[in-house]
N, CA, C and O atoms as CSV, one atom per row, in Angstrom:
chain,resi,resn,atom,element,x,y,z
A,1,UNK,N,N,-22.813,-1.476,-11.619
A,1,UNK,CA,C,-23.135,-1.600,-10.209
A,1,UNK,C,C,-22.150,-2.514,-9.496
A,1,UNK,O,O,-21.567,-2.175,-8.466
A,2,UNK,N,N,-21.981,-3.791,-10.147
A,2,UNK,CA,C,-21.052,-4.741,-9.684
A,2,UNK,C,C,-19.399,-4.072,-9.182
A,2,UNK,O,O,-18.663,-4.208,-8.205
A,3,UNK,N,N,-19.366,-3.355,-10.395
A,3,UNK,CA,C,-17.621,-2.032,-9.571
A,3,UNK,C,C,-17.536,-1.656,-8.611
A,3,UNK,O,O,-16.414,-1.383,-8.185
A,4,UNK,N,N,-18.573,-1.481,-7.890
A,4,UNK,CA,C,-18.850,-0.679,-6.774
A,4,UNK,C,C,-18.623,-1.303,-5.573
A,4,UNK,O,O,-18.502,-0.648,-4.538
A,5,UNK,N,N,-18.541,-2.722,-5.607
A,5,UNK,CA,C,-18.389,-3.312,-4.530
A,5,UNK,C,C,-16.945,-3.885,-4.908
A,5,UNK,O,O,-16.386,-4.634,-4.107
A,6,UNK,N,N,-16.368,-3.564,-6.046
A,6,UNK,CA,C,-15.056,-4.025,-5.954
A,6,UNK,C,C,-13.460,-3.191,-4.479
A,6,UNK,O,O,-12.345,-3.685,-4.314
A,7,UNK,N,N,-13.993,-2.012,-3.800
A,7,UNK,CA,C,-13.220,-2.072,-2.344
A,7,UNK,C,C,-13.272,-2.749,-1.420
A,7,UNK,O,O,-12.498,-3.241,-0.600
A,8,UNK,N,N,-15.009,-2.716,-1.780
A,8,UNK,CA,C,-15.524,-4.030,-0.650
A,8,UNK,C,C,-15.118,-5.164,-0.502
A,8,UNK,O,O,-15.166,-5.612,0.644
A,9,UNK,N,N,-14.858,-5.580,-1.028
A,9,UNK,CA,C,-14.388,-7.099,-1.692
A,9,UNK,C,C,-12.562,-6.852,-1.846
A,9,UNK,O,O,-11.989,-7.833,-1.373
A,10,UNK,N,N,-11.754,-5.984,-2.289
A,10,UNK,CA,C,-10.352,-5.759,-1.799
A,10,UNK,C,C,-10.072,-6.099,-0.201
A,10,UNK,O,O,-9.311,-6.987,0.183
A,11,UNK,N,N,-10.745,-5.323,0.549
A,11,UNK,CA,C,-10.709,-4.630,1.765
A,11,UNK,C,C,-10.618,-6.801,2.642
A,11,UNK,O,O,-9.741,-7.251,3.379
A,12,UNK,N,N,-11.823,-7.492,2.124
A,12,UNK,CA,C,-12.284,-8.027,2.604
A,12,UNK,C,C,-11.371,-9.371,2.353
A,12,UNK,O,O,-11.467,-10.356,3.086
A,13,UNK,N,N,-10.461,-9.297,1.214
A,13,UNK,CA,C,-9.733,-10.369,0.744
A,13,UNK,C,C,-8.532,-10.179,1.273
A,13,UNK,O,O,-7.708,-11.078,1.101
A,14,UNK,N,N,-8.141,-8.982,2.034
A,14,UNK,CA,C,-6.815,-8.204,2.309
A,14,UNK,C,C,-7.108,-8.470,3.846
A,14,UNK,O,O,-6.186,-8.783,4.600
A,15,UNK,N,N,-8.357,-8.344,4.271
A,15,UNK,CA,C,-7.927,-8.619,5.808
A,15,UNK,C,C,-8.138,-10.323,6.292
A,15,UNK,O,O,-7.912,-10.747,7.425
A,16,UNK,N,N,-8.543,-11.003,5.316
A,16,UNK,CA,C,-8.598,-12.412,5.517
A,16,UNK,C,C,-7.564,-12.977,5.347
A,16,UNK,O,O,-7.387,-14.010,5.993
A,17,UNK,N,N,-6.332,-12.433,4.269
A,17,UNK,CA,C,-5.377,-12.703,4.407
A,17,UNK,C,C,-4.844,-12.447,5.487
A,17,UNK,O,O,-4.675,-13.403,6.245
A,18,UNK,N,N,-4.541,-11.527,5.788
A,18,UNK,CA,C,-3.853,-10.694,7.253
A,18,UNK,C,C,-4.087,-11.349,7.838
A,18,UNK,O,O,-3.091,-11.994,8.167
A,19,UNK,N,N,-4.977,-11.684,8.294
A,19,UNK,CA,C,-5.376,-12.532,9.748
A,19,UNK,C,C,-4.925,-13.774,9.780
A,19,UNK,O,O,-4.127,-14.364,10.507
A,20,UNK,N,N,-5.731,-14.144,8.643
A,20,UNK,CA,C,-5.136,-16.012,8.397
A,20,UNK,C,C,-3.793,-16.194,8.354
A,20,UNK,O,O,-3.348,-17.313,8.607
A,21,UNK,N,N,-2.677,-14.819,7.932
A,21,UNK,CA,C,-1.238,-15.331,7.502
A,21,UNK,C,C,-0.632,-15.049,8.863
A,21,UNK,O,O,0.190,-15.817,9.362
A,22,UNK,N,N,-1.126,-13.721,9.575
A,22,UNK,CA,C,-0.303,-13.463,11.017
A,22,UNK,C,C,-0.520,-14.426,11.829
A,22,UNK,O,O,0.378,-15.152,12.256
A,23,UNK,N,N,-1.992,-14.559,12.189
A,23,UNK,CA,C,-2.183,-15.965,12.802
A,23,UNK,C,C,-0.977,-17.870,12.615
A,23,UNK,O,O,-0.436,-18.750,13.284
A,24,UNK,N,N,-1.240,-17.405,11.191
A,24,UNK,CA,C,-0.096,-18.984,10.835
A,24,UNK,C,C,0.894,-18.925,11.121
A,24,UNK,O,O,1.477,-19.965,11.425
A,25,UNK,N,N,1.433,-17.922,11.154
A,25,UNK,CA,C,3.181,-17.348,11.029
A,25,UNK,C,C,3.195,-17.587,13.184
A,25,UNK,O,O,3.891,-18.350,13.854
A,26,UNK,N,N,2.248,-16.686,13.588
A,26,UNK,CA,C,2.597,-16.938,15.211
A,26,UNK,C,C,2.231,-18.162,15.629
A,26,UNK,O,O,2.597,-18.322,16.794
A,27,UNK,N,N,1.575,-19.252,15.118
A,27,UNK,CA,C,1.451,-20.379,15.896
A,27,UNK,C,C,2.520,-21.309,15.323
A,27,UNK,O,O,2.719,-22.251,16.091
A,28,UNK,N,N,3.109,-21.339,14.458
A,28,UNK,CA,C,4.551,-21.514,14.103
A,28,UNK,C,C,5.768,-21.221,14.046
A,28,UNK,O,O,6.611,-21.209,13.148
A,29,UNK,N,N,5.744,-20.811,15.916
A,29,UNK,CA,C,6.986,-19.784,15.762
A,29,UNK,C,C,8.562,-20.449,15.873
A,29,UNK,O,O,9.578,-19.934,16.339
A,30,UNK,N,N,8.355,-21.828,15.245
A,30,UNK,CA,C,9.737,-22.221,14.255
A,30,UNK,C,C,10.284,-22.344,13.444
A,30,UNK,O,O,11.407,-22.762,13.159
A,31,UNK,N,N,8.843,-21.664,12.615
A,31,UNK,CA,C,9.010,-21.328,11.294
A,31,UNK,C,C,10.224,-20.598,11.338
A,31,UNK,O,O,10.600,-19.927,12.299
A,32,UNK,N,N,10.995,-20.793,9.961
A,32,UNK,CA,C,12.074,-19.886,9.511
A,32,UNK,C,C,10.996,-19.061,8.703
A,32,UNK,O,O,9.884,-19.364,8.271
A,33,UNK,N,N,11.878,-17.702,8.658
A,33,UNK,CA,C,10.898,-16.659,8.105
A,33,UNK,C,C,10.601,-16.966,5.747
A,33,UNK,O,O,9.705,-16.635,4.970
A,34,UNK,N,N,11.849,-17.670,5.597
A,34,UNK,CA,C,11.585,-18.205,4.309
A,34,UNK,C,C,10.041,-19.077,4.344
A,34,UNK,O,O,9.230,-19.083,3.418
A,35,UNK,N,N,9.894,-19.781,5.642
A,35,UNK,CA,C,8.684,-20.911,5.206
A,35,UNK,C,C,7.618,-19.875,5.184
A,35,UNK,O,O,6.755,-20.025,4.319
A,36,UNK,N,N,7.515,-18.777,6.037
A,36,UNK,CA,C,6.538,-17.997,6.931
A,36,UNK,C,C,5.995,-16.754,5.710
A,36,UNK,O,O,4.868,-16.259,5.709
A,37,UNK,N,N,6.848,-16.502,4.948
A,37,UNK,CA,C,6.889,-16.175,3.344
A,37,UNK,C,C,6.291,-16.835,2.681
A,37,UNK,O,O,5.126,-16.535,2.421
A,38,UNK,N,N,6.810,-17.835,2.233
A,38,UNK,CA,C,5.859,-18.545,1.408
A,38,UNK,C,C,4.761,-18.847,1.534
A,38,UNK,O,O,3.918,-18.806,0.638
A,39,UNK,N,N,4.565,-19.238,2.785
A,39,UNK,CA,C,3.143,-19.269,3.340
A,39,UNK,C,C,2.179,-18.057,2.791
A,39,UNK,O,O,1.334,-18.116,1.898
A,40,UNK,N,N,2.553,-16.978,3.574
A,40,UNK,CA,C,1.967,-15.833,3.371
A,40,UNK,C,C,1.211,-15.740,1.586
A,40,UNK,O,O,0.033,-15.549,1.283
A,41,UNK,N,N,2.498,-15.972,0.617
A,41,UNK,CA,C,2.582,-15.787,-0.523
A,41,UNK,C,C,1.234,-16.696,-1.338
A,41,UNK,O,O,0.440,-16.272,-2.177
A,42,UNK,N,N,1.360,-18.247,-0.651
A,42,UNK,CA,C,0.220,-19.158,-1.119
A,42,UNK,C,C,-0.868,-18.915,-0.446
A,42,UNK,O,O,-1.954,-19.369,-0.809
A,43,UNK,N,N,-0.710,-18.122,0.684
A,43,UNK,CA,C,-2.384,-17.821,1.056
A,43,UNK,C,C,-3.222,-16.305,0.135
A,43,UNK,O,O,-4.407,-16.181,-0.173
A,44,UNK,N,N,-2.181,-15.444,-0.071
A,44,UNK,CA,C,-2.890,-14.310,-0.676
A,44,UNK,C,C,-3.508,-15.026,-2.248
A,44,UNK,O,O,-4.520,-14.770,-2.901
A,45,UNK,N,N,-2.599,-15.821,-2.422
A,45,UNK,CA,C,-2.448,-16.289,-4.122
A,45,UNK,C,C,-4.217,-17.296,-4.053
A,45,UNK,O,O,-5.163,-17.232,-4.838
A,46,UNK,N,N,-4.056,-18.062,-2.894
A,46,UNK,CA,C,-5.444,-18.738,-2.591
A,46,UNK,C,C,-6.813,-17.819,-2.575
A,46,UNK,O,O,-7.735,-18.233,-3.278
A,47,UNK,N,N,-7.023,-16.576,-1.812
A,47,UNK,CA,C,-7.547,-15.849,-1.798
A,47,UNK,C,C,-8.086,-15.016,-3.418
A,47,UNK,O,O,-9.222,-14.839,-3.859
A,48,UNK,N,N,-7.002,-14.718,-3.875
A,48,UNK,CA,C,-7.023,-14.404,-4.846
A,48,UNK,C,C,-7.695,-14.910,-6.087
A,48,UNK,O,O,-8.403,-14.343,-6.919
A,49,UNK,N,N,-7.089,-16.656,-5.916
A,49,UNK,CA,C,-7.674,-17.022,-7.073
A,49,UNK,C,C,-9.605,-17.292,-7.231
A,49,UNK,O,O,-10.444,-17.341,-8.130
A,50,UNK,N,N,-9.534,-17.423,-5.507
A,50,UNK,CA,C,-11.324,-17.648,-5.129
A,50,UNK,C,C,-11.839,-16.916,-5.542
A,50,UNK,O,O,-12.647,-17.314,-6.381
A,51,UNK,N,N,-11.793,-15.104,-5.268
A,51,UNK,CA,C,-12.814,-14.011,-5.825
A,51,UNK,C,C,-12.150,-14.192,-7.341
A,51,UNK,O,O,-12.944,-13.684,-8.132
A,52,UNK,N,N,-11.300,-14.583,-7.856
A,52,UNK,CA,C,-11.048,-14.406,-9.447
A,52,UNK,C,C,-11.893,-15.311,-10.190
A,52,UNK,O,O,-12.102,-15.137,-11.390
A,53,UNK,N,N,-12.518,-16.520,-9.362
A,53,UNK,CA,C,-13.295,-17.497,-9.916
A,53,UNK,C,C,-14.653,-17.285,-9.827
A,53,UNK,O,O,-15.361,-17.684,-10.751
A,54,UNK,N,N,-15.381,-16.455,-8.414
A,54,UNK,CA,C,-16.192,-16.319,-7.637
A,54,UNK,C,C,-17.017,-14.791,-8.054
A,54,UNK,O,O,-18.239,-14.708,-8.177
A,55,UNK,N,N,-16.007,-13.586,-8.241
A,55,UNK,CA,C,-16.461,-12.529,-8.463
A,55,UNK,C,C,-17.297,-12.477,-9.701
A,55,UNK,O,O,-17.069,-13.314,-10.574
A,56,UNK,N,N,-18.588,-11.258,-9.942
A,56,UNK,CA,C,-19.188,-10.637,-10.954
A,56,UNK,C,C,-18.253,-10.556,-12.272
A,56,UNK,O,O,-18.163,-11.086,-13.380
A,57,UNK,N,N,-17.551,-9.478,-11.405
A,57,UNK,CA,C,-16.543,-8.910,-12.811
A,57,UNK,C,C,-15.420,-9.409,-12.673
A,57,UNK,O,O,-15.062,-10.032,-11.673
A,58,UNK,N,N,-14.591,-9.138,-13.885
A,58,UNK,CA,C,-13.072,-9.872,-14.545
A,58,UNK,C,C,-12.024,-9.320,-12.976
A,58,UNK,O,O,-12.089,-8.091,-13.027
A,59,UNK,N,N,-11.400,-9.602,-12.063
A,59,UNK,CA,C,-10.464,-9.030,-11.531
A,59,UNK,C,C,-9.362,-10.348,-11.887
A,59,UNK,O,O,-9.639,-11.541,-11.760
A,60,UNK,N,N,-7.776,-9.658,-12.464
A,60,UNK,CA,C,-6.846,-10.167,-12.397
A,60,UNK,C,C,-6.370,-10.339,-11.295
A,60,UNK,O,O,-6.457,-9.511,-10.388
A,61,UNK,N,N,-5.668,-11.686,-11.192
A,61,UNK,CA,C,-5.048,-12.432,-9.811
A,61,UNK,C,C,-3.547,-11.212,-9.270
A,61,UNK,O,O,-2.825,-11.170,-8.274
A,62,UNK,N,N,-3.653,-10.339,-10.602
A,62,UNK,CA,C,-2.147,-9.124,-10.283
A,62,UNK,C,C,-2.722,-8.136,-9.185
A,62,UNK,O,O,-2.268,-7.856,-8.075
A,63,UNK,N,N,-3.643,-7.779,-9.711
A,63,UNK,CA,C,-4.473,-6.536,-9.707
A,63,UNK,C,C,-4.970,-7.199,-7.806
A,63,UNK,O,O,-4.545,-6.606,-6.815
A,64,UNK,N,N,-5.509,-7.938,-7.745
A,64,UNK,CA,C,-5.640,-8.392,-5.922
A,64,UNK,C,C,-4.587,-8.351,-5.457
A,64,UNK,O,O,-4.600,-7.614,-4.471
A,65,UNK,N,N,-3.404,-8.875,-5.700
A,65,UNK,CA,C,-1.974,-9.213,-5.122
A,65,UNK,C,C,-1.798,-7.628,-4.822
A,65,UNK,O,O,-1.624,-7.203,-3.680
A,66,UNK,N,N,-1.869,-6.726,-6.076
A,66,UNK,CA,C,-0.989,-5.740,-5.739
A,66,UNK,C,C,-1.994,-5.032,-4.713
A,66,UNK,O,O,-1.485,-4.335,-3.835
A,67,UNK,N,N,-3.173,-5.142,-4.756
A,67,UNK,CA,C,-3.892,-4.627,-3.527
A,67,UNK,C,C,-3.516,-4.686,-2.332
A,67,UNK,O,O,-3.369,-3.775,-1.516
A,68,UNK,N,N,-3.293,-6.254,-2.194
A,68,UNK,CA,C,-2.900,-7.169,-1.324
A,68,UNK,C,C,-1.768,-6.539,-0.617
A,68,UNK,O,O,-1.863,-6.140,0.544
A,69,UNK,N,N,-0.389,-6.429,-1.531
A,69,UNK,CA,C,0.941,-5.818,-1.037
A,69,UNK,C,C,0.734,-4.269,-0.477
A,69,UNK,O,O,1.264,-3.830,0.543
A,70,UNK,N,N,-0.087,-3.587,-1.300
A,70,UNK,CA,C,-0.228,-2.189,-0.755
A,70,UNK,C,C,-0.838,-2.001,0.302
A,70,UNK,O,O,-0.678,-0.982,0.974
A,71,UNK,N,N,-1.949,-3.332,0.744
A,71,UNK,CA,C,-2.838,-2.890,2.018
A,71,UNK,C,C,-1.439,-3.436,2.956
A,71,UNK,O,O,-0.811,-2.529,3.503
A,72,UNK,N,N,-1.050,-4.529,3.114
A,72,UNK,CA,C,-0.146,-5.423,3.936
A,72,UNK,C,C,1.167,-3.965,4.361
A,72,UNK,O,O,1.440,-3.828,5.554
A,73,UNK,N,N,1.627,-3.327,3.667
A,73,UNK,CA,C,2.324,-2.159,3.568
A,73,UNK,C,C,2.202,-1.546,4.656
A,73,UNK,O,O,3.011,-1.498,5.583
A,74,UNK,N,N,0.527,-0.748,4.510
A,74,UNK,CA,C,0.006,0.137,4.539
A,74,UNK,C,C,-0.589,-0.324,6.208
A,74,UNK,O,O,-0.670,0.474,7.142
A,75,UNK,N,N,-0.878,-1.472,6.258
A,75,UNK,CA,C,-1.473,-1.803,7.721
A,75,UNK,C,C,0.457,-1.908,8.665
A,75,UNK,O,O,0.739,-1.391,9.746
A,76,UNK,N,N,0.926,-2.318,8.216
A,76,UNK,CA,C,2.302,-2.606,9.487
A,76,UNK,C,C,2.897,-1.232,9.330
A,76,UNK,O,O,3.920,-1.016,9.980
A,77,UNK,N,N,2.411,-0.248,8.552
A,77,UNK,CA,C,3.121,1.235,8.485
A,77,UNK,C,C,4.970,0.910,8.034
A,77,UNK,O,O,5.983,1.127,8.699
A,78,UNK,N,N,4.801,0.337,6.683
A,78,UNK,CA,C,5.831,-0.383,5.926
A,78,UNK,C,C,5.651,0.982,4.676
A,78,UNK,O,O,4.544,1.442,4.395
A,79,UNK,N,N,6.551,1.325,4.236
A,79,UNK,CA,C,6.265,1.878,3.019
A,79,UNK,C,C,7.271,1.333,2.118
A,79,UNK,O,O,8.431,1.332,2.529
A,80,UNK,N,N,6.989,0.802,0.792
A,80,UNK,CA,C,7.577,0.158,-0.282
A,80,UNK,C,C,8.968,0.710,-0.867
A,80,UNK,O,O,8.804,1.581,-1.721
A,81,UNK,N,N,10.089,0.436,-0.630
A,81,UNK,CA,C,11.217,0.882,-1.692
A,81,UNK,C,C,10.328,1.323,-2.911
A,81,UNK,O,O,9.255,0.813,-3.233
A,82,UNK,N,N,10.960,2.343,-3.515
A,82,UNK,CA,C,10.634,2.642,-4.571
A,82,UNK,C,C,10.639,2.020,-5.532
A,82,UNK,O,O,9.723,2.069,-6.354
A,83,UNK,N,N,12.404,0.777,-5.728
A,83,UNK,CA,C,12.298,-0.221,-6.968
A,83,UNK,C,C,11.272,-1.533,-6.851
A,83,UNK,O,O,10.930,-2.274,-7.772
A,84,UNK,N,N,10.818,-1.611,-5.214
A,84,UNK,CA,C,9.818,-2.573,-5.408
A,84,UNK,C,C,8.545,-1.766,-5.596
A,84,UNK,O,O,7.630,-2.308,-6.216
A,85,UNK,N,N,8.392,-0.615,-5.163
A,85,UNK,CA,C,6.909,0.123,-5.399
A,85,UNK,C,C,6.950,-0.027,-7.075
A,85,UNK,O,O,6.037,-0.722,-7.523
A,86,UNK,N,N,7.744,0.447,-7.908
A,86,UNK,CA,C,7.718,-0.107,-9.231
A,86,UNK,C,C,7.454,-1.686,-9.674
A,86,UNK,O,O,7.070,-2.330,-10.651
A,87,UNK,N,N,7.704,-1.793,-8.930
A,87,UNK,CA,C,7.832,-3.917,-9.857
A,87,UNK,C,C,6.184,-3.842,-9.033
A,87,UNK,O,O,5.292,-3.745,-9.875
A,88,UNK,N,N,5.693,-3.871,-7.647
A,88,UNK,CA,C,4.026,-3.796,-7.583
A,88,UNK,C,C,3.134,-3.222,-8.538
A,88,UNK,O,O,2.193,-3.862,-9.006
A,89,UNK,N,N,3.378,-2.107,-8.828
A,89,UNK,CA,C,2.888,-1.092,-10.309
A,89,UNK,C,C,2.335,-2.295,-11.771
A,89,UNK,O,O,1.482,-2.459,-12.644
A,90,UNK,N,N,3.408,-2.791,-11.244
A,90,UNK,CA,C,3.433,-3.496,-12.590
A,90,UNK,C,C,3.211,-4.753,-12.630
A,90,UNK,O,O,3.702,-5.406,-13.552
A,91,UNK,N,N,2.539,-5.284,-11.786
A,91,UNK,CA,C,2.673,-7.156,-11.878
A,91,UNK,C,C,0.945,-7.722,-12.277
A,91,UNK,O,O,0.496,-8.866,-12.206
A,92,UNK,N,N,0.239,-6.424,-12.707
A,92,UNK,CA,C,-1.265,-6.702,-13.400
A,92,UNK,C,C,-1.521,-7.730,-14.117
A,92,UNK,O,O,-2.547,-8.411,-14.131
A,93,UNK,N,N,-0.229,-7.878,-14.932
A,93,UNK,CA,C,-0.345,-9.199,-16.014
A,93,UNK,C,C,1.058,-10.276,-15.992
A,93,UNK,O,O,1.639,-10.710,-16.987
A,94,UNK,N,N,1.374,-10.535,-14.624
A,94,UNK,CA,C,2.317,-11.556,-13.845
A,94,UNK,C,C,1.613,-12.591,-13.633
A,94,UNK,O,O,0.571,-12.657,-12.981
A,95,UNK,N,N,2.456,-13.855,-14.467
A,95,UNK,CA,C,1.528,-15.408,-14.126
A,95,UNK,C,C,2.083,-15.471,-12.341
A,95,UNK,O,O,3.127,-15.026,-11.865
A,96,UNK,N,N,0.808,-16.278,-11.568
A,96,UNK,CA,C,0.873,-16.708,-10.237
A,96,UNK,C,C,2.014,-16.957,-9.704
A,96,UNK,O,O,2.176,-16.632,-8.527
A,97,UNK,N,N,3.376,-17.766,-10.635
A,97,UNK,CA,C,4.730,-18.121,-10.275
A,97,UNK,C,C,5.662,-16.779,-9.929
A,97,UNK,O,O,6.483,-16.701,-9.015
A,98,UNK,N,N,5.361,-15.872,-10.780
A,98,UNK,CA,C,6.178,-14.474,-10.103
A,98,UNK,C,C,5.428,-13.989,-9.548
A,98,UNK,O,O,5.981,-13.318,-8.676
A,99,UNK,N,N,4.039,-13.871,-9.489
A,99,UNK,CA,C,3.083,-12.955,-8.456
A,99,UNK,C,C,3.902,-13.254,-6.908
A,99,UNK,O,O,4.341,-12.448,-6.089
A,100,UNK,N,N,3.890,-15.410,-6.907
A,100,UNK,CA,C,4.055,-15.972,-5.779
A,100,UNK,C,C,5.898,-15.286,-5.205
A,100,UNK,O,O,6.070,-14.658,-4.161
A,101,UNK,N,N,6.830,-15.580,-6.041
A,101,UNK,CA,C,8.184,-14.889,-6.225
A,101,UNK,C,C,7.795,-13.304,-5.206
A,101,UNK,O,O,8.134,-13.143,-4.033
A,102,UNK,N,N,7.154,-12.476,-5.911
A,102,UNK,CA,C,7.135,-10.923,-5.540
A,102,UNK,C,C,6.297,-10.856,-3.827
A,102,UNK,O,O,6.679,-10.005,-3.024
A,103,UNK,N,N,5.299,-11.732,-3.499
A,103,UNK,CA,C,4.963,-11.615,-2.689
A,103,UNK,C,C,5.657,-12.121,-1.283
A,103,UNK,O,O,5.511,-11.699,-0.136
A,104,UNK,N,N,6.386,-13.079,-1.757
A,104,UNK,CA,C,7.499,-14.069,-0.615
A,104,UNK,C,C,8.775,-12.612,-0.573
A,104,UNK,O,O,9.183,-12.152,0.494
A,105,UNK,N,N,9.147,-12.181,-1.712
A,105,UNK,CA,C,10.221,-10.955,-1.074
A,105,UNK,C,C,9.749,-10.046,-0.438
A,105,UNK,O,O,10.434,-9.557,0.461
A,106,UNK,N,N,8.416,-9.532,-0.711
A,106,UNK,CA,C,7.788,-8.630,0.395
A,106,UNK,C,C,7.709,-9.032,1.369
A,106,UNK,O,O,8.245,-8.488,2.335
A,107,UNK,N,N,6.944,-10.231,1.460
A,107,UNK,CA,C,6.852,-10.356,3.253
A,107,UNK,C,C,8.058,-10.776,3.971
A,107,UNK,O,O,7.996,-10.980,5.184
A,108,UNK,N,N,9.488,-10.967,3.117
A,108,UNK,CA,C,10.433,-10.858,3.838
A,108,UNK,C,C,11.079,-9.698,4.677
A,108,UNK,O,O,11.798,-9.707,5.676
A,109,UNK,N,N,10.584,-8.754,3.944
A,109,UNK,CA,C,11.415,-7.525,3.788
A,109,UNK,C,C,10.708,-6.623,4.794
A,109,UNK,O,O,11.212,-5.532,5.060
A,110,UNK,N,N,9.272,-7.115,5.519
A,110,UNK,CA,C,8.321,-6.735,6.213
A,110,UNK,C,C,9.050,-7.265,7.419
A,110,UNK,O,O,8.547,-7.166,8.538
């Protein structure tokens, strides 16, 4: 039963990011886009680790991220290079330090 609410709970960790990171990024608009990255990168990673502590079932901190990157994509009508759509594919079992790495080049590249 608990699976079942695992979109619910994607959907819901993906637009809290969104909001919280677009929001940070525009009220800092001296941010250089490196800080505005990283940012982004430690807030999904924050998010992440809460329902990883918080949730029913096991979700890996990869497995949100890559949610994370595909919704973030998918909402600015971004579609992924293919060699990064591969390296997302694959970052299920990436410690937080490259999760954080993969998510700062995306939102550059956004």
């Amino acid at each position: 039963m608990a699976r079942n609410f695992r979109p619910v709970l994607s959907a819901l960790a993906l637009a809290f990011v969104l909001l919280y990171s677009s929001s940070a990024v525009r009220a800092s608009a001296k941010e250089s886009k490196d800080e505005a990255a990283a940012e982004f990168a430690d807030n999904v990673l924050e998010v992440a680790d809460l329902i990883h502590r918080e949730y029913v079932v096991e979700i890996s901190n990869g497995e949100l991220v890559e949610e994370a990157i595909r919704g973030l994509s998918w909402r600015v009508g971004w579609e992924l290079p293919e060699d990064m759509d591969d390296s997302v594919t694959g970052i299920r079992g990436m410690k937080d330090k490259d999760l954080r790495s993969l998510l700062i080049e995306v939102r550059k590249k956004i």
